[in-house]
BABABA-464769 format. One record per residue (C-alpha): residue in one letter; x, y, z. Coordinates in steps of 0.5 Angstrom, whole numbers, plus 500, padded with zeros to 3 digits. Each point is the difference from the previous one (the first is absolute). Layout:
REM BABABA-464769
AXYZ...
//
This chain:
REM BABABA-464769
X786552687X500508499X506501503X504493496X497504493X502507501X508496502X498498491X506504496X494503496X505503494X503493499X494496499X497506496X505499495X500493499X492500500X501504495X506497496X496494501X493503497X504504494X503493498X494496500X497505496X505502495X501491499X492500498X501506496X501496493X496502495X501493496X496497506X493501496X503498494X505495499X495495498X497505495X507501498X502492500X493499496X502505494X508497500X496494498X500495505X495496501X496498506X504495502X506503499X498506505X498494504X506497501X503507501X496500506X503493502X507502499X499507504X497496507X505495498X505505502X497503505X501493503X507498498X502507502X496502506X504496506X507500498X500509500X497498507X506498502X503504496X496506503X502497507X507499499X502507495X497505501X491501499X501508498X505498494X494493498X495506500X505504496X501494494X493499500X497505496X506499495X500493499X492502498X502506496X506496496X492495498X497506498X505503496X502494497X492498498X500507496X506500497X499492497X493499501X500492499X498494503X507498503X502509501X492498505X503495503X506503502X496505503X496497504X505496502X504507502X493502503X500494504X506500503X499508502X493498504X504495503X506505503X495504502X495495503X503498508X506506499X495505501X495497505X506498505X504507499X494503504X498497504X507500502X501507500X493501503X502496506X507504501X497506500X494497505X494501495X500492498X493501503X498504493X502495496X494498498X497506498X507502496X499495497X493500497X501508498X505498496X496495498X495505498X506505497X501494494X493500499X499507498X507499497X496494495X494505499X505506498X503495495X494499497X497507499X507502496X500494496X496501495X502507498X506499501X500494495X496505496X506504500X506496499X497493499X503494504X507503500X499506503X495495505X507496502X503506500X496503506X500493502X507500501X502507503X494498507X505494501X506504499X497505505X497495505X509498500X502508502X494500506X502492502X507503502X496504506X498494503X504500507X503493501X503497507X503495502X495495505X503499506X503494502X493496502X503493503X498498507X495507500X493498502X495501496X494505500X495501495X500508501X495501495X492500501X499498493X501493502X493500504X497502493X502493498X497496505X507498502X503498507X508504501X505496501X502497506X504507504X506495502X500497493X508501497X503501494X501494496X508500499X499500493X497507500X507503501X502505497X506499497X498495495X501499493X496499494X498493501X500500507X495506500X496496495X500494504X498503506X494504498X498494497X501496507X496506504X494498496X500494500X502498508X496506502X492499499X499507501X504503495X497494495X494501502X501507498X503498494X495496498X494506501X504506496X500495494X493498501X497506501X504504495X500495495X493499498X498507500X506502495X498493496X493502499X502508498X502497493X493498498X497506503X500504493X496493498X496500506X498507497X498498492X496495503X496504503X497503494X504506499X503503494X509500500X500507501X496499508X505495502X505505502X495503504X499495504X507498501X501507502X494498506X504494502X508504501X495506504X498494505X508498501X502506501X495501505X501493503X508502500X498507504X495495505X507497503X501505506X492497502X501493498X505498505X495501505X497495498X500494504X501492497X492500500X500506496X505498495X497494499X493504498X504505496X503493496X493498500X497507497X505499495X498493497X493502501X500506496X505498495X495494498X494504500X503506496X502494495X493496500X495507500X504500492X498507500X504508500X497501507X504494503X506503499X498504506X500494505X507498495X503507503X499499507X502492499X507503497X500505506X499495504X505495497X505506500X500501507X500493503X507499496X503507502X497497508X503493499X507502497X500504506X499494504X506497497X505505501X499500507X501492501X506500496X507501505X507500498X503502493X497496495X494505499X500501493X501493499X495497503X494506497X503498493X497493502X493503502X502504493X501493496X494496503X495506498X503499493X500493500X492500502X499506495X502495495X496494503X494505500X501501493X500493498X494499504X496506498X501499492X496491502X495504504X499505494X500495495X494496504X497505503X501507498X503506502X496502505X499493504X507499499X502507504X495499505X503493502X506502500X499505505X497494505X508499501X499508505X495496504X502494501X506503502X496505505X497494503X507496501X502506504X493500504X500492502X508502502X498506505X494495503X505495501X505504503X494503505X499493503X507499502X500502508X503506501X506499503X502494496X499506493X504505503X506495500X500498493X501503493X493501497X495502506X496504501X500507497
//
């Protein structure tokens, strides 16, 4: 082990690793972020309206997200990490300029189609430089600092909001707005980016331990290459392909299917939480406070990645367990202290979706990468919208703090599926488990 690590080209995988942490800060650096609903507020839009602009800015995400993963495949990943800050830039500005409903949602169209670029290009860009610089093992940890490097990009962009609205109103926030995704496009252009070899008829091998967190089994080692991950593929027939890879693949479905879960329901209920936090008997001027608590456990859970891919698929499924158990108990305590165990449920949450995107990317072979990690990206935000839905009946009924805790029932039942799969697994004789997809770890 020591000597394949020491053959790491260390200077080029520092240089992504810190292109890719400046980009992920520089993207979260918008000052709007922590405003834009006080902004659209005082525009004179009313609830619904703001409502429907949230509708229209995961609509896109939707319609959007797929299609750049082909994109991303086929062009070039570099140059959609590029356009995505300036797509978003161009709906920032254009909010400030003509500050309407139509101008908010063109803008959240813009920012939409922005997240959707970034969203696949990025993931699959590097784990692919990761694994030709033989460091694909990193990818986890990469992923969750980077993870973390956003975060502290959201929490700087709150602490500088409010005096620089002071200072220059919402045109000079839109303005800073604007010059961060600029500078997020100049550090983008350092992403190094080469092509993948061609993949067909090569065996395929997951080389990465952050697939035994998840509990998953590798692929068979003389499992080949679809035909259909050839290289040379256009647009549609990357798209086509990405979308066959899951859906003739159990294993890479499967790992589809657990990012979106695991993924959707924390980032859901992350929009109640200032709610959550009004019922506890605070006052306004708290509720930042303890939203603060809450990013602190995420940049924590972010920065556990290296320790959470020792996880065995036992462990994974009790940090899922750990996650539904203390979400619904910060919920039901309806008290300021419950955001502690809030905190270490969004922790905990972050660092199940850094492990489980890492699964993903060590099940998926051939060239469709992006694409098939842009489906992942539309399933999350088609269950983040059906958990809207549904937490706004079970607030009507219940309240906020039952709906929050039943909607995070969903992390359990998840950890008990993947529970019931390994005990099933462990009955298969040993010799037949060996020889098939889905046997024991």
């Amino acid at each position: 082990m020591t000597l394949i690590a020491s053959r790491v080209p260390e200077p080029a995988v520092r240089r992504l690793t810190a292109t890719l942490y400046g980009y992920a800060f520089l993207s979260d650096l918008v000052l709007l972020y922590p405003l834009y609903v006080v902004f659209f507020a005082d525009t004179g839009l009313s609830v619904g309206q703001i409502a429907s602009l949230f509708v229209i800015w995961s609509a896109a995400g939707i319609l959007f997200e797929v299609p750049s993963g082909a994109w991303a495949d086929v062009v070039s990943r570099r140059l959609l990490l590029c356009l995505a800050p300036l797509v978003a830039a161009a709906g920032f500005a254009l909010w400030v300029l003509l500050p309407s409903y139509p101008a908010f949602a063109v803008g959240f169209l813009l920012w939409g189609a922005g997240g959707a670029l970034v969203s696949g290009a990025l993931e699959a860009l590097v784990w692919t430089e990761l694994d030709r610089l033989g460091a694909v093992d990193r990818y986890a940890r990469v992923l969750g600092r980077a993870r973390t490097a956003g975060v502290l990009g959201v929490v700087v962009s709150g602490v500088l909001a409010g005096p620089v609205l002071a200072a220059g109103g919402y045109p000079m926030v839109g303005a800073a707005s604007v010059l961060a995704c600029l500078l997020a496009t100049i550090v983008a252009t350092r992403f190094p980016e080469h092509p993948a070899p061609a993949a067909v008829g090569v065996p395929v091998a997951e080389p990465s331990s952050a697939v035994q967190p998840v509990g998953a089994a590798p692929p068979r080692q003389d499992e080949p290459v679809s035909p259909d991950d050839d290289g040379d593929l256009g647009w549609w027939d990357t798209l086509r392909a990405g979308v066959s890879q899951v859906r003739n693949r159990p294993p890479v479905r499967a790992a589809v299917l657990l990012v979106a879960v695991v993924a959707a329901d924390w980032g859901a209920l992350d929009e109640y939480t200032p709610l959550l936090a009004l019922d506890t008997g605070v006052g306004a001027q708290a509720v930042p406070l303890l939203l603060l608590l809450l990013w602190a456990g995420v940049t924590v859970g972010g920065l556990l990645a290296p320790a959470g891919e020792r996880l065995g698929s036992r462990g994974y499924a009790a940090l899922l367990g750990l996650v539904g158990v203390a979400l619904a108990g910060g919920a039901l305590l309806r008290h300021p202290a419950g955001f502690v165990l809030l905190a270490v449920a969004f922790g905990a949450a972050q660092l199940a979706t850094v492990l489980a995107d890492a699964r993903l990317q060590a099940r998926i072979v051939g060239s469709s990468r992006a694409t098939v990690t842009s489906l992942a990206g539309m399933a999350t935000d088609v269950l983040i919208i059906v958990t809207y839905a549904g937490y706004g009946l079970l607030a009507t009924a219940a309240g906020n703090a039952v709906a929050f805790a039943l909607t995070a029932g969903a992390y359990l039942v998840v950890a008990l599926v993947l529970l019931t799969r390994r005990r099933h697994r462990t009955t298969v004789p040993t010799v037949v488990a060996a020889a098939v997809p889905g046997g024991p770890d």
